[in-house]
C-alpha positions in Angstrom: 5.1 -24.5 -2.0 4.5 -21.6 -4.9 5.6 -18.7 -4.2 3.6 -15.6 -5.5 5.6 -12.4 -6.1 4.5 -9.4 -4.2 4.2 -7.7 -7.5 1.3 -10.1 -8.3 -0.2 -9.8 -5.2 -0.4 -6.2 -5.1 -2.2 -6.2 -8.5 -4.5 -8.8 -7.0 -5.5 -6.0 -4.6 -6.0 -3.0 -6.2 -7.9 -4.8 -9.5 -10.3 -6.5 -6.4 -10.5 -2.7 -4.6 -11.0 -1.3 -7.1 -13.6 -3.5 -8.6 -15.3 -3.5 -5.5 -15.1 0.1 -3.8 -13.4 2.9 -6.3 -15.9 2.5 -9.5 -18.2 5.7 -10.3 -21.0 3.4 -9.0 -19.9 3.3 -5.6 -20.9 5.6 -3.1 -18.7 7.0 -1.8 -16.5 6.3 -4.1 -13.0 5.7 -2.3 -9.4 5.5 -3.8 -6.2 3.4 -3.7 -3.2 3.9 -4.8 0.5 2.4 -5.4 3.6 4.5 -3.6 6.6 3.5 -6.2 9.3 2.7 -3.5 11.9 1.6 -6.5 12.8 1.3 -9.9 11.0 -1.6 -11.3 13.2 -1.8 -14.8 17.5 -2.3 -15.0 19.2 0.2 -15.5 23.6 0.7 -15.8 24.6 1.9 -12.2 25.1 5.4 -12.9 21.4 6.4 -14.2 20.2 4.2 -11.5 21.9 5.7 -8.7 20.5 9.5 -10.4 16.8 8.0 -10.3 16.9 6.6 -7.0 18.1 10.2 -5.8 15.2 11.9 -8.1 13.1 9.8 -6.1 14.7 10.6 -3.0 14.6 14.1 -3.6 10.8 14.5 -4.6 10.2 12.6 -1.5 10.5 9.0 -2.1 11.1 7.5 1.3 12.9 4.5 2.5 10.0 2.1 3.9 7.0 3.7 2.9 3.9 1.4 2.8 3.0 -0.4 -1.3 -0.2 0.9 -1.2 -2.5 3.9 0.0 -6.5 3.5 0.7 -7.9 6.9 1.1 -11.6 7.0 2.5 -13.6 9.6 3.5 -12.9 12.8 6.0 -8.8 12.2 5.0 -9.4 8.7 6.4 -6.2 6.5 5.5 -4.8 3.0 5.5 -1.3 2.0 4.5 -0.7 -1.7 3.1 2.7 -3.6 2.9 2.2 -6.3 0.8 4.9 -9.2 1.1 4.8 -12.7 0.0 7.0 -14.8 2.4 9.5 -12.3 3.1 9.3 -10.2 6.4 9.8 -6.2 6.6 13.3 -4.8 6.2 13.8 -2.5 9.2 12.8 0.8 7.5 9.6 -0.6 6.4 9.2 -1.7 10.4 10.1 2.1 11.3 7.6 3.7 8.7 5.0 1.1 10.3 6.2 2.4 13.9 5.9 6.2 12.2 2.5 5.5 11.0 0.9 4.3 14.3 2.4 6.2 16.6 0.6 8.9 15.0 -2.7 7.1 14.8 -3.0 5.6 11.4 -3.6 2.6 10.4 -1.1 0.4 8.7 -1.7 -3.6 7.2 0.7 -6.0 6.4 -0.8 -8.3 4.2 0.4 -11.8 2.6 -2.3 -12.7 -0.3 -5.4 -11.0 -1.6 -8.0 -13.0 0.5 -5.4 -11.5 3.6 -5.6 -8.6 2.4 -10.0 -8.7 2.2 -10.1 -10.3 5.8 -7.6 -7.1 7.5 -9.4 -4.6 5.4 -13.2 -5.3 6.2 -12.9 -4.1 9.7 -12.6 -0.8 8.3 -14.6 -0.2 5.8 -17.2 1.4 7.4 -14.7 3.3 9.0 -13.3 4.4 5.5 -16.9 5.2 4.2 -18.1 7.2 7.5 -21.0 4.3 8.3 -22.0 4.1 11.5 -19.2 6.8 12.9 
């Protein structure tokens, strides 16, 4: 079995959103977006530790959601993206945070995943039929 990185993945989603709902052609024209949750090059321990608490401190937080889909009237979705691993526990409690407060959160394994969770809502996200 391949394994495809999450990393690949995620940039299989937001190239096919984008593609298909975020050009200046579509009406309306909606909007997603990547929440950096790390540092994605190596750095020496001590300049990584001071980046992860940049991060921290302008409001980085522990098991926030890969991506953001923002819709119409504030409408939101937040998508973890994995590939065969399973949430770590602060991604479960930001899921938890998320829906206890209504919103809607995905947790997606491939790019046709991803298209099958996400059409129940696009009407919601445009404001068709609401």
């Amino acid at each position: 079995m391949i394994i495809i990185p999450e990393s690949k993945i995620q940039q299989e989603i937001v190239t096919d959103f984008n593609n298909n709902y975020c050009l200046k052609r579509h009406s309306p024209r909606l909007i997603i977006y990547s929440i950096p949750n790390g540092i994605p090059i190596p750095l020496p321990p001590k300049e990584r530790a001071r980046a992860l608490d940049l991060l921290k401190k302008t409001g980085s937080l522990n098991g926030a959601s890969d991506l953001i889909i923002q819709g119409v009237n504030g409408r939101v979705i937040n998508v973890e993206v994995k590939s065969d691993t399973k949430q770590s526990p602060d991604q479960v409690k930001f899921q938890e945070r998320v829906e206890c407060l209504g919103g809607v959160y995905l947790l997606v394994y491939s790019l046709l995943d991803f298209q099958l969770k996400i059409e129940p809502y696009l009407k919601w996200l445009k404001n068709e039929n609401n």
